[in-house]
PAKOLFI-961755 format. One record per residue (C-alpha): residue number from 1; residue in three letters; x, y, z. Coordinates in Angstrom, 1 decimal. Example, Ala and Ser with C-alpha at 12.3 -4.5 7.8 and 13.67 -1.06 7.14 Angstrom:
R     i    aa       xx       yy       zz
R     1   ala     12.3     -4.5      7.8
R     2   ser     13.7     -1.1      7.1
END
This chain:
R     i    aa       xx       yy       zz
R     1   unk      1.8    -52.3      0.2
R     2   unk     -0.8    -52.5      3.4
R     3   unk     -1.4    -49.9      5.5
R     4   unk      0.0    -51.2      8.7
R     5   unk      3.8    -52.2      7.3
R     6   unk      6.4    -50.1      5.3
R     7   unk     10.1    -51.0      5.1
R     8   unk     12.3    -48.5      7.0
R     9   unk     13.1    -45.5      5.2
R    10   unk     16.5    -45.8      3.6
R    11   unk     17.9    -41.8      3.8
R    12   unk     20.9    -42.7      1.9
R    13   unk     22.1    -41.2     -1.2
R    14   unk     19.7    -38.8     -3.2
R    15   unk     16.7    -40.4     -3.9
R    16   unk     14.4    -42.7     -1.3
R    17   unk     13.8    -45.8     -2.4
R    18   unk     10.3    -46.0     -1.1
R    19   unk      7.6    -43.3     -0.6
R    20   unk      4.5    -43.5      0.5
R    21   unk      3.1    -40.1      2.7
R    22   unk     -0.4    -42.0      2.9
R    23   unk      1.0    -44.8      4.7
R    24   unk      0.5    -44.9      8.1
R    25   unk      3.5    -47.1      9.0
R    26   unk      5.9    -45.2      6.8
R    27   unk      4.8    -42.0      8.0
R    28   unk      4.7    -42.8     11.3
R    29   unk      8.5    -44.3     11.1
R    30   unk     10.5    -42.1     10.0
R    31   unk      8.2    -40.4      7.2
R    32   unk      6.9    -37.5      9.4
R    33   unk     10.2    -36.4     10.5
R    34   unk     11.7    -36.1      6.9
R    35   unk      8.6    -34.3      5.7
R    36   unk      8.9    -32.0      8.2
R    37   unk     12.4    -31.6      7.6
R    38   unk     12.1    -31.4      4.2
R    39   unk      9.6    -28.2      5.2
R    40   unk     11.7    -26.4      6.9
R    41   unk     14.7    -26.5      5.0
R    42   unk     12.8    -25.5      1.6
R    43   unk     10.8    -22.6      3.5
R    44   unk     13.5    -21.4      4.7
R    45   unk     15.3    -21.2      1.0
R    46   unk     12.4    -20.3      0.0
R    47   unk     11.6    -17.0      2.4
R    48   unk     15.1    -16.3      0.9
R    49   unk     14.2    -16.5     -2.6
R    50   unk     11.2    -13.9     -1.7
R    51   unk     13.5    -11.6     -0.3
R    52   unk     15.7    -11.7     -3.5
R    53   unk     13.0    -11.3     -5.6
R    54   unk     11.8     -8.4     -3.9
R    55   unk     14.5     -6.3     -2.9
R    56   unk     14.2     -4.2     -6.0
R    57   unk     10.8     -3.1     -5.2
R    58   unk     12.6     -1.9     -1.8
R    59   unk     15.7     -0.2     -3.1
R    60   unk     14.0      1.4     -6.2
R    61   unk     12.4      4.4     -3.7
R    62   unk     16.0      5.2     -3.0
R    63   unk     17.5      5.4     -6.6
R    64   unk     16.3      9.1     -7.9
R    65   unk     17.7     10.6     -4.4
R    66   unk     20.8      9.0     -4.6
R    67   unk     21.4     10.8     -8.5
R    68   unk     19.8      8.3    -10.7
R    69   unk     17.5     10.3    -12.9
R    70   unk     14.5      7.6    -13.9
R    71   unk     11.2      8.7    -14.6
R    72   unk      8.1      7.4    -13.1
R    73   unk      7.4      5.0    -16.2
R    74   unk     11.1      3.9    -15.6
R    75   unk     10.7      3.4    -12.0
R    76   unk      7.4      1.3    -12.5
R    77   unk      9.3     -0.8    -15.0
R    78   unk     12.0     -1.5    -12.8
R    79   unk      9.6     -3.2    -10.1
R    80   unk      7.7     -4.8    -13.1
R    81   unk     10.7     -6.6    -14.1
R    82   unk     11.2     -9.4    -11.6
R    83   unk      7.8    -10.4    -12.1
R    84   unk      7.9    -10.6    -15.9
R    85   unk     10.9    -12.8    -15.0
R    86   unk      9.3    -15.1    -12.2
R    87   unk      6.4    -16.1    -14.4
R    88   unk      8.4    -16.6    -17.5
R    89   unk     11.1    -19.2    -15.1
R    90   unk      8.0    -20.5    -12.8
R    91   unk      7.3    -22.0    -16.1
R    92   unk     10.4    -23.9    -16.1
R    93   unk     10.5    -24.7    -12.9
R    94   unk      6.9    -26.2    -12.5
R    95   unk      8.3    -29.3    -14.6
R    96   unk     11.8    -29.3    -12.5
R    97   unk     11.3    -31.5     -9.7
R    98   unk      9.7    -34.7    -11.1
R    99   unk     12.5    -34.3    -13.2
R   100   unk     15.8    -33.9    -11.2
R   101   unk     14.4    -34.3     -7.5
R   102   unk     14.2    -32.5     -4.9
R   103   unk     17.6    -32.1     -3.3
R   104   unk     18.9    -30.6     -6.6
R   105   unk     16.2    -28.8     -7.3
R   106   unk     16.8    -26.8     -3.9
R   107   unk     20.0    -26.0     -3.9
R   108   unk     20.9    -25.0     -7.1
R   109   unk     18.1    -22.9     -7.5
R   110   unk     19.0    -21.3     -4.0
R   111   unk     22.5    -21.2     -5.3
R   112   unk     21.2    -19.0     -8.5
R   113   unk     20.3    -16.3     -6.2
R   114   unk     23.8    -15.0     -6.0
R   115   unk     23.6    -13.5     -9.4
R   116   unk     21.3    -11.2     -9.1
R   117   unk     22.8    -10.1     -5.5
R   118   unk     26.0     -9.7     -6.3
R   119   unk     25.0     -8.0     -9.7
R   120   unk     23.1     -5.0     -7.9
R   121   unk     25.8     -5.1     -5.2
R   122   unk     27.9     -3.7     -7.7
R   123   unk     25.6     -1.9     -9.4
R   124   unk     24.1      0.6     -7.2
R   125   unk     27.8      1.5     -5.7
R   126   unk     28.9      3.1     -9.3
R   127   unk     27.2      6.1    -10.8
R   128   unk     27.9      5.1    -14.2
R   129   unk     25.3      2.2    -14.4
R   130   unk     23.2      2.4    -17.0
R   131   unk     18.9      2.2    -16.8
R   132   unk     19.9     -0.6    -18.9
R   133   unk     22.0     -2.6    -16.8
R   134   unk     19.6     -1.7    -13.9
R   135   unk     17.0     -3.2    -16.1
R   136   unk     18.8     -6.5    -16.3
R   137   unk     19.6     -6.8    -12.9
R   138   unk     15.7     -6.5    -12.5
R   139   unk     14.9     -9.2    -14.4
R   140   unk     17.4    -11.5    -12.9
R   141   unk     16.1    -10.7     -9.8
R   142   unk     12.8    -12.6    -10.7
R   143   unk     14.9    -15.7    -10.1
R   144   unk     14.0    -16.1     -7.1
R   145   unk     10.4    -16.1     -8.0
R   146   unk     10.9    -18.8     -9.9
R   147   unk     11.7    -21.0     -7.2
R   148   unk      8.4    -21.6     -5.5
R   149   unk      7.2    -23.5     -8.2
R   150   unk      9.4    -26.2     -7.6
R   151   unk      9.7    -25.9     -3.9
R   152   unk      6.5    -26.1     -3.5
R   153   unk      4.9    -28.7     -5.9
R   154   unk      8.2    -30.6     -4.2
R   155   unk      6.5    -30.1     -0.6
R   156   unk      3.3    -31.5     -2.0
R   157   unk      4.7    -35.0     -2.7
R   158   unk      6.1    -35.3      1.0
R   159   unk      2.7    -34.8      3.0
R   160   unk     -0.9    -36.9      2.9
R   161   unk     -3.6    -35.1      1.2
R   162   unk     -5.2    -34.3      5.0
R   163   unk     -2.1    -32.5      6.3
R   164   unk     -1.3    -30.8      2.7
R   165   unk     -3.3    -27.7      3.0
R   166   unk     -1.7    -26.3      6.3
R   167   unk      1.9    -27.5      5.3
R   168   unk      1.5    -25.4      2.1
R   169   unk      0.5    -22.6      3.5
R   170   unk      2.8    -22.7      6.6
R   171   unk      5.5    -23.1      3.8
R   172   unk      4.0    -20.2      1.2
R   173   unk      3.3    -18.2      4.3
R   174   unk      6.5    -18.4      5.5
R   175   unk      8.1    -17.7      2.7
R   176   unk      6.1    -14.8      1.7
R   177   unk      7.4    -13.2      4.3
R   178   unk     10.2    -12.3      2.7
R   179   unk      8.6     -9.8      1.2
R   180   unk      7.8     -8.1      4.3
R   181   unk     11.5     -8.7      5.7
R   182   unk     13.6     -7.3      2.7
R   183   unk     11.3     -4.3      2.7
R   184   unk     11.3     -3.9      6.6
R   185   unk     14.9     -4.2      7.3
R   186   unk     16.7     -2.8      4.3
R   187   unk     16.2      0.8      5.4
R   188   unk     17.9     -0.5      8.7
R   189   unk     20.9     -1.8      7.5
R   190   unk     21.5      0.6      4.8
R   191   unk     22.1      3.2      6.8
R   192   unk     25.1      0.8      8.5
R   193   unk     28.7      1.1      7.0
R   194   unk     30.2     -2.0      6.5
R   195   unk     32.2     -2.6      3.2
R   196   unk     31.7     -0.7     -0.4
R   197   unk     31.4      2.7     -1.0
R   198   unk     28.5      5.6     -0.2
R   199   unk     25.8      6.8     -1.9
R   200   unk     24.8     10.4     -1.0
R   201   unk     21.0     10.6      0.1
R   202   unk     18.6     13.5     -0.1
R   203   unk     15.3     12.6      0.4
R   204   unk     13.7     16.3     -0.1
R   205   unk     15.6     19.3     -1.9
R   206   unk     15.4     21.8      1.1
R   207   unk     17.0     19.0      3.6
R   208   unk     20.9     18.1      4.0
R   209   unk     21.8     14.8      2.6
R   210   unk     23.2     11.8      4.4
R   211   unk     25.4      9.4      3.2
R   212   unk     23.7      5.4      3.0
R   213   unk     25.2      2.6      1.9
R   214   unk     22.4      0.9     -0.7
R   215   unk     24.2     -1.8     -1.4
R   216   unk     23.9     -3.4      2.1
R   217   unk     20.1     -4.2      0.8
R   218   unk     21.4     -7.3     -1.4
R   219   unk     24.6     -7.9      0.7
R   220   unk     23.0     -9.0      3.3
R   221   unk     21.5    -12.0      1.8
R   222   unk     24.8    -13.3     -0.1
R   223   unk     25.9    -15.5      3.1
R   224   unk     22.4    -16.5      4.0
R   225   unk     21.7    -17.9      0.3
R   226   unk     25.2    -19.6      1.0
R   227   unk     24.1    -21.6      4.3
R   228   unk     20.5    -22.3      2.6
R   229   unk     22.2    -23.8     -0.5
R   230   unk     24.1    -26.1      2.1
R   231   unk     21.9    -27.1      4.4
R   232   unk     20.1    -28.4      1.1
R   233   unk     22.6    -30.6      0.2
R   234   unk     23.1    -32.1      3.0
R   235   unk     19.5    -32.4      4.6
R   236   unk     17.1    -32.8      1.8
R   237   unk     16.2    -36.1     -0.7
R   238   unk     14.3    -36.3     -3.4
R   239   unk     11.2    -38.8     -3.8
R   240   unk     10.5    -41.7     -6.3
R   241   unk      8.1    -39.6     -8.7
R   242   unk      8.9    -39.2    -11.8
R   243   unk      8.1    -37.9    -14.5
R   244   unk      9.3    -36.0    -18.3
R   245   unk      8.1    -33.1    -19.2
R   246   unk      5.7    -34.8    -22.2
R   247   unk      4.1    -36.8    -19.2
R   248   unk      2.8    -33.4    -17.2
R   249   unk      1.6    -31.7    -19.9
R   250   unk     -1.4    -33.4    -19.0
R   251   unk     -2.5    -31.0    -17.0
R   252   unk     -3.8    -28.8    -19.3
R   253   unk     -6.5    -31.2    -20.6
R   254   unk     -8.0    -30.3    -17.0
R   255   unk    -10.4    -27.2    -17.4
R   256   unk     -9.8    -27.4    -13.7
R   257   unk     -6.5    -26.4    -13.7
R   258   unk     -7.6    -23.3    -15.6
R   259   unk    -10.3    -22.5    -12.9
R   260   unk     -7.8    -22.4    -10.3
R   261   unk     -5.2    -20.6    -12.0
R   262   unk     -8.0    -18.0    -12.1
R   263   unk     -8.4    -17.6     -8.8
R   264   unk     -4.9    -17.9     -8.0
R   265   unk     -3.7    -14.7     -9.9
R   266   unk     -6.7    -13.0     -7.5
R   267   unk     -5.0    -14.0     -4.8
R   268   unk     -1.2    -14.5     -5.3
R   269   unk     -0.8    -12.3     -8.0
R   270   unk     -3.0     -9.5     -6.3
R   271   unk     -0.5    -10.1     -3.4
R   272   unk      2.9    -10.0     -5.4
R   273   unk      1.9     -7.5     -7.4
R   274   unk      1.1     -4.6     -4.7
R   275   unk      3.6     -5.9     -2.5
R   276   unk      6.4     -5.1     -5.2
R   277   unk      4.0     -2.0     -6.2
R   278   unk      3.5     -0.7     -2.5
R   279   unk      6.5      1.3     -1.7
R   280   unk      6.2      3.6     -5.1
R   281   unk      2.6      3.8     -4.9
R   282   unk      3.4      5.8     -1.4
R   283   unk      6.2      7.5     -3.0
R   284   unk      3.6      8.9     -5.8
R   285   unk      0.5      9.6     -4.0
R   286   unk      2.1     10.7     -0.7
R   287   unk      5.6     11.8     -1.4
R   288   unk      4.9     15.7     -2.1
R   289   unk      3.0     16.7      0.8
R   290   unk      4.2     18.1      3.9
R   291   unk      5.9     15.5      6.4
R   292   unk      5.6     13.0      4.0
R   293   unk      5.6      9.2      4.9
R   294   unk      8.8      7.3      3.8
R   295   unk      7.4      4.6      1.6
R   296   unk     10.0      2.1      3.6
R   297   unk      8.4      2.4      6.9
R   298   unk      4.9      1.3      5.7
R   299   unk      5.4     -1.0      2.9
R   300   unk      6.1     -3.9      4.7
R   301   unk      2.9     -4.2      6.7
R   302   unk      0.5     -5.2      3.9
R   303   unk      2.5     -8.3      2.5
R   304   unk      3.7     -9.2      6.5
R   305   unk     -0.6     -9.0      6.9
R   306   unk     -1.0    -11.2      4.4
R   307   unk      1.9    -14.0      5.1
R   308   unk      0.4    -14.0      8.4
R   309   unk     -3.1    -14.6      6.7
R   310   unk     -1.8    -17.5      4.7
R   311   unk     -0.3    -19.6      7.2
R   312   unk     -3.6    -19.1      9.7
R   313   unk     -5.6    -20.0      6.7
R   314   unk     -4.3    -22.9      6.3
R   315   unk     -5.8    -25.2      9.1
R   316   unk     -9.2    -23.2      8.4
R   317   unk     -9.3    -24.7      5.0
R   318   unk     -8.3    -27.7      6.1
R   319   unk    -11.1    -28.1      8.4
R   320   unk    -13.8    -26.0      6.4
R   321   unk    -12.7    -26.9      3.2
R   322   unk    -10.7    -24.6      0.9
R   323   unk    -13.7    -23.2     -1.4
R   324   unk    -16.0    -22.0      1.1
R   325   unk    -12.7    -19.7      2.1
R   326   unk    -12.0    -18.4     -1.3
R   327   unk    -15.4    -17.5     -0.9
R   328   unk    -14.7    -15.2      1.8
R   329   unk    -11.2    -14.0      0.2
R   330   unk    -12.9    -13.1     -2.8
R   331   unk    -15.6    -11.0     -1.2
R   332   unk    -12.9     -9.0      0.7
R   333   unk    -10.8     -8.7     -2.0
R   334   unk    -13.6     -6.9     -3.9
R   335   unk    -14.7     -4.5     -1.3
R   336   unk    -11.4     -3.5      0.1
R   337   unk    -10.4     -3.1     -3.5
R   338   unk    -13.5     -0.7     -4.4
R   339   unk    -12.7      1.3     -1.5
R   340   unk     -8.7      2.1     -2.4
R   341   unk    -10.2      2.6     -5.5
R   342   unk    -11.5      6.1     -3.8
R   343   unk     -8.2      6.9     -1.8
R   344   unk     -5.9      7.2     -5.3
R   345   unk     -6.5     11.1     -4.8
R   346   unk     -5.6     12.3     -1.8
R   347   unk     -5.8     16.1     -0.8
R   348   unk     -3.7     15.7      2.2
R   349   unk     -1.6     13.8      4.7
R   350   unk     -4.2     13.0      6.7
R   351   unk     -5.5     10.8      3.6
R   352   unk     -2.8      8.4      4.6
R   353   unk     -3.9      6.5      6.9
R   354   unk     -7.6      5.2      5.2
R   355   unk     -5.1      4.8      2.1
R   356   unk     -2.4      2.3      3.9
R   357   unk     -5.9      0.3      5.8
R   358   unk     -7.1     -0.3      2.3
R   359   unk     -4.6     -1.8      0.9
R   360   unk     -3.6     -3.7      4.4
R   361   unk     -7.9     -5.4      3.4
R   362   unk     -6.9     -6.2      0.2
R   363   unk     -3.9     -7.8      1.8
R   364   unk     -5.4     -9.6      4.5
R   365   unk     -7.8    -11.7      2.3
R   366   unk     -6.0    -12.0     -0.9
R   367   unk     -3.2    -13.9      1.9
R   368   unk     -6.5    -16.0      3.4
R   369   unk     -7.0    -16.9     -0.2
R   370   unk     -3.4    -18.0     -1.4
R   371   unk     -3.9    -20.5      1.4
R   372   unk     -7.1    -21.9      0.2
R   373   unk     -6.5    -22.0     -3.3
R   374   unk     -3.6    -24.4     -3.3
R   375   unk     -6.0    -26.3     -0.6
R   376   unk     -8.7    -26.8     -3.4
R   377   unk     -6.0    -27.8     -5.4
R   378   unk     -5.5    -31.4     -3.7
R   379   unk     -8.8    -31.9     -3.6
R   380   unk     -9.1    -31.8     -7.3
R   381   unk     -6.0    -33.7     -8.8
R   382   unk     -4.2    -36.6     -7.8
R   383   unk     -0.6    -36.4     -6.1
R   384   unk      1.5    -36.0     -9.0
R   385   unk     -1.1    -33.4    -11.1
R   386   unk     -1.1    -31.5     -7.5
R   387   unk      2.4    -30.6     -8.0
R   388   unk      2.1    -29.8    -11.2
R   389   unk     -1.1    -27.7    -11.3
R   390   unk      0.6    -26.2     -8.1
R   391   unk      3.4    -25.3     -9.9
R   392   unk      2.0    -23.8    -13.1
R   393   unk     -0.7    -21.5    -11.1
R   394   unk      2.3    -20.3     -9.3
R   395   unk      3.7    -19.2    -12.7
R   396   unk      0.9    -17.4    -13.8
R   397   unk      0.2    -15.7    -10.6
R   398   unk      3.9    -14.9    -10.8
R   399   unk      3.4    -12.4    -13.5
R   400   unk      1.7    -10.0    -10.3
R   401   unk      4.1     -7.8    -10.2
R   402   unk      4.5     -7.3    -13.7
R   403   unk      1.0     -7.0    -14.8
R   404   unk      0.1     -4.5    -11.8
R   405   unk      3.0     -2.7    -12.6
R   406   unk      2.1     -2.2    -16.1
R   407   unk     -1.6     -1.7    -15.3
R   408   unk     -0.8      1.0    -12.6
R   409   unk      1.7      2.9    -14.4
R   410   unk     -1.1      2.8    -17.4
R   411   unk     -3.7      4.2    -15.2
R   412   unk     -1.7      6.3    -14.0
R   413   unk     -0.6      7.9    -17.7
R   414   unk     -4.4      7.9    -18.9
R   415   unk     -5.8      9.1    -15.8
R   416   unk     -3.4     10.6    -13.9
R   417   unk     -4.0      8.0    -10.9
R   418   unk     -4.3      4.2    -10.3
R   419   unk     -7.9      4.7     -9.8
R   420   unk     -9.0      2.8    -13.0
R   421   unk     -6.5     -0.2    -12.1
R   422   unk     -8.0     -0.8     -8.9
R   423   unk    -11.6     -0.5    -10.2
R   424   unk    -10.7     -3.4    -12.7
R   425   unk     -9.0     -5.1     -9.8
R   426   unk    -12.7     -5.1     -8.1
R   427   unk    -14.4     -6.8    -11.2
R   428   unk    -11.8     -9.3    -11.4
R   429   unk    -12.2    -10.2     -7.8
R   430   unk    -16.0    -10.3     -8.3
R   431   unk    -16.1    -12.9    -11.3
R   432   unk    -13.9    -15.2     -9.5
R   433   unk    -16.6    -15.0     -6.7
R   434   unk    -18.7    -16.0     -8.6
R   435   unk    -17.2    -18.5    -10.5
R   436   unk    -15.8    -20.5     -7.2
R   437   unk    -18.9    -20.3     -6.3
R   438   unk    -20.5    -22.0     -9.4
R   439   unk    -17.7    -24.7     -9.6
R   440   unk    -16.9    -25.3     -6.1
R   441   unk    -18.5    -23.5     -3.4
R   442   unk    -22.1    -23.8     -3.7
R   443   unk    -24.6    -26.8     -2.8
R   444   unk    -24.4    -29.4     -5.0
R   445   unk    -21.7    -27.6     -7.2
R   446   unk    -20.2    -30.2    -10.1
R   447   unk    -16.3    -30.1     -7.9
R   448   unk    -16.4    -29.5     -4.4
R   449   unk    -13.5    -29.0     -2.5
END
């Protein structure tokens, strides 16, 4: 087909008949405004998927002083859980849209959501729930981490290779902050009776307790996941690329695909990982001194820092080219890392505030890097390997909160602090600078992008 004609755009039914971003014609007639729509509908199912996914890490704080007796190795299991589940179901869904489309894709993943909601809902209102069943409802709750890889290799195939970088990361961004939101408002709108029972709250032994009402957390998503599974429906289609699951195995003969998965779990799964982590890390560090902070208040500012991060990163590595800001992400990650690494024994209150800054750094790059990474991507594979090396370094990555989880609650047992996890979170950071460096970055390296 030439560049200057494309037939109209035929938005009928589920799947278009004709696609072609990188034609000007097409793109320019119609193709623009369904990307774009297509981009908006998604992040916004998608943001809601974050929240889901996260709202454990943001209601666990509140379990053991509501009556639930869990120990610390409980509690970081709890918050490990999701993630264990997200990476295990990104690796599903990286193969589901050149499979079923887009339009299907969307809203019956969104529509999935409700499980997990309405199973905590319930949950958390009677005292007779099990560690067990609190367990499970964990896990589920890493469905909607899942979702973003198939949302987002899906928004991969609706945008030319020059506009791809900033519509991912206006799209990842976006949706990553859900983590901030979920974490922000739920100790606002737990505190508001509207339908269930109380929970009585006592948030120090010598103080009076209050009744909340926990289960507002997850209840107030139910209608929103409703109206994003709808709008899906009716405004999304799917795009003529197809492909079985055999077919995008290929993939993995790609050493490239391995490099950036690398550097994605820096990035991304640093990010998930402390953002689900945050909260208790606050609660254990901080929680016994005098005026203590509530981990609530704060944990919301490193992962908003680093959505904000991804979606201004994205135009940067469009126009500087996504390696050369790795490069930069990388080196942050490292230092800001080394230096929390020094705050994981604090001797006061006053050690709070050089404690939440260092983990605010190690958010603010690791969200310039998620941008970049899936902008070296593109550069590296054609359209339909994009999405699917998009998708599976999601799934990997998506094990963040689960392997920082682990890792910290392990540090914490053999050392009595996270100290050791965040030193090994500083080497880790460091060989990827270097590698991106090697492979990509550098003067006359072998791949640039």
């Amino acid at each position: 087909m030439s560049e200057s004609s494309a037939p109209a755009l035929d938005l009928k039914g589920d799947t278009l008949s004709e696609w072609d971003p990188e034609n000007e014609a097409q793109w320019e007639g119609g193709g623009k405004q369904l990307a774009n729509r297509t981009l908006w509908v998604t992040t916004f199912n998608l943001l809601l998927a974050f929240a889901v996914w996260f709202v454990v890490s943001a209601m666990i704080s509140r379990l053991g002083k509501i009556g639930y007796d869990f120990s610390t190795s409980q509690l970081y299991w709890l918050v490990a859980m999701p993630g264990l589940a997200a990476g295990t179901l990104r690796l599903v869904h990286m193969f589901l849209t050149p499979m079923f489309g887009t339009r299907k894709v969307v809203t019956f993943s969104t529509l999935s959501l409700l499980i997990p909601l309405i199973g905590w809902y319930f949950a958390v209102q009677n005292e007779a729930t099990s560690y067990g069943v609190f367990l499970a409802l964990a896990f589920l709750a890493g469905l909607g981490g899942g979702n973003f890889s198939s949302f987002m290799p899906s928004t991969s195939l609706f945008y030319p290779k020059k506009k791809l970088g900033t519509a991912l990361a206006v799209q990842a961004g976006i949706g990553n902050f859900g983590v901030s939101l979920v974490q922000f408002i739920t100790p606002v709108v737990i505190g508001i009776g509207v339908v269930g029972g109380t929970q009585s709250f006592k948030k120090k032994p010598d103080l009076p307790p209050k009744d909340i009402y926990l289960q507002n957390a997850v209840l107030l998503w139910i209608p929103l996941v409703l109206i994003g599974a709808v709008l899906a429906w009716t405004m999304l289609r799917s795009v003529p690329v197809k492909a079985s699951m055999r077919e995008q195995m290929d993939i993995f003969r790609e050493h490239k695909t391995y490099q950036m998965t690398g550097l994605y779990i820096m990035t991304f799964g640093t990010f998930s990982g402390l953002a689900a982590a945050f909260p208790l890390l606050i609660e254990k560090r901080f929680g016994d001194f005098a005026n203590a902070p509530d981990p609530l208040t704060y944990a919301f500012i490193g992962p908003l820092v680093g959505s904000l991060m991804r979606v201004v990163a994205g135009p940067i590595s469009d126009r500087f080219g996504g390696a050369k800001v790795t490069q930069v992400a990388a080196l942050g990650m490292t230092g800001f890392a080394l230096w929390a690494a020094t705050l994981m024994h604090p001797e006061s209150r006053s050690d709070f505030t050089p404690f939440v800054l260092a983990m605010v750094g190690i958010f603010f790059f690791s969200g310039i890097g998620n941008a970049s990474v899936f902008k070296q991507i593109p550069g590296l594979f054609d359209v339909r390997k994009t999405a699917g090396v998009v998708g599976w370094t999601a799934a990997v990555a998506a094990y963040g909160p689960f392997i920082v989880a682990v890792l910290i609650s392990w540090a914490v047992s053999a050392s009595g602090s996270p100290e050791p996890f965040f030193i090994g979170l500083a080497v880790f950071c460091a060989v990827n600078l270097v590698l991106n460096w090697w492979f990509f970055a550098r003067k006359n390296a072998p791949y640039p992008c």
